[in-house]
Legacy VTK file of the C-alpha trace (Angstrom):
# vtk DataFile Version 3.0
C-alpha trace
ASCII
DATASET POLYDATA
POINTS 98 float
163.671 133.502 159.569
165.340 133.442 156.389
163.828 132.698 153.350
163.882 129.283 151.637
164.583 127.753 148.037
163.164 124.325 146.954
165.593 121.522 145.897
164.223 121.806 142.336
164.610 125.938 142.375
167.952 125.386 143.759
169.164 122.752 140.516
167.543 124.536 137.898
169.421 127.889 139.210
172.563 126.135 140.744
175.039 128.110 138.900
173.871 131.559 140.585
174.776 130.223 144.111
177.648 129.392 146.662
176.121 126.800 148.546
177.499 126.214 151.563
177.314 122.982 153.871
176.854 123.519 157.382
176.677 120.590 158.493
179.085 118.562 160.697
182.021 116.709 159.199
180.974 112.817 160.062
177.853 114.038 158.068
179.330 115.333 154.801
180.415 111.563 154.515
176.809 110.231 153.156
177.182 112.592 150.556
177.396 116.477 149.962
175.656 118.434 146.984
178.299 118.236 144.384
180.522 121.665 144.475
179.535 123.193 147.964
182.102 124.504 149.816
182.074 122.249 153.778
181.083 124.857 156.543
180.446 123.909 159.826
177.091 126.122 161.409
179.775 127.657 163.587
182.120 128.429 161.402
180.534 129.655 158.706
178.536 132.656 161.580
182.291 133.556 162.715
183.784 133.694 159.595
180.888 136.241 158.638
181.262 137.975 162.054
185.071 137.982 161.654
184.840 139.647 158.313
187.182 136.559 156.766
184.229 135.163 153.739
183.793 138.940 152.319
184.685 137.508 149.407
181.280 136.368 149.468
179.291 139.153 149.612
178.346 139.964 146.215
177.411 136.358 145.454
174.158 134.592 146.537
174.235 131.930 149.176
172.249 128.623 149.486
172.908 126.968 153.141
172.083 123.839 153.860
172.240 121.315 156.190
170.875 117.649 157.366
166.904 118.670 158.541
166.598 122.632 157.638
167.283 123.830 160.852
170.894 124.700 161.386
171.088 125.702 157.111
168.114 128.343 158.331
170.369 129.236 161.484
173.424 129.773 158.721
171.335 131.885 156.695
169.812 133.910 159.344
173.291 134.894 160.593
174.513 135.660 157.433
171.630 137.825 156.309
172.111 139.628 159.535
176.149 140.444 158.622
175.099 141.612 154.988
175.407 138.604 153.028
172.223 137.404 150.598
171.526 134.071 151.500
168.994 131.690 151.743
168.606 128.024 152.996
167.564 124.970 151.308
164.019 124.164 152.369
163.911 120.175 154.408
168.429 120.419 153.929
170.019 117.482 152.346
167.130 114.922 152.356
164.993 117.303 149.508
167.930 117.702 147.511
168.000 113.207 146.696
163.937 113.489 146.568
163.441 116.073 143.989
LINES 1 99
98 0 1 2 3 4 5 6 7 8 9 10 11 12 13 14 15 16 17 18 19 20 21 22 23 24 25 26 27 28 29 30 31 32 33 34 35 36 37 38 39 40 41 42 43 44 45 46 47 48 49 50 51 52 53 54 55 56 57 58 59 60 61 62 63 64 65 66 67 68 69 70 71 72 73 74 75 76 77 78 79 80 81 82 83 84 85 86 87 88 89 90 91 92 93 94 95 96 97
């Protein structure tokens, strides 16, 4: 399981991070987290697995997503291919509540 950052660790050190949205595209329109790059869960695993977001390697990685669950998925997969990531803890709902 990969490890998780709170919605206030994640603002107060936003700068350090790609963060990633893996959710779905009819989700991204109620809102995103201002400057994450759109993702889908799928894409985002191949485009580790395919060796095409390399790029990304030496930079740390925030995933999220609408609930937790598919950001953790993200970040599991990407740990797995190399890449430091975490997810953010309870997705997209923590980040309007903190």
């Amino acid at each position: 399981m990969a490890e998780k950052i709170t919605a206030d660790k994640l603002k107060s050190q936003k700068s350090d991070f790609v963060i990633i949205d893996v959710r779905e595209l009819d989700e991204v329109k109620g809102g995103i987290i201002e400057n994450s790059v759109h993702m889908p869960l799928g894409l985002s695993i191949r485009n580790a697995k395919k060796k095409q977001i390399e790029d990304l390697k030496d930079k740390k990685i925030c995933t999220y997503c609408g609930t937790g669950y598919r950001g953790n998925i993200a970040a599991d997969e990407l740990v797995k291919e190399g890449f430091n990531a975490v997810t953010l803890d309870g997705g997209y709902p923590s980040w309007n509540q903190s």
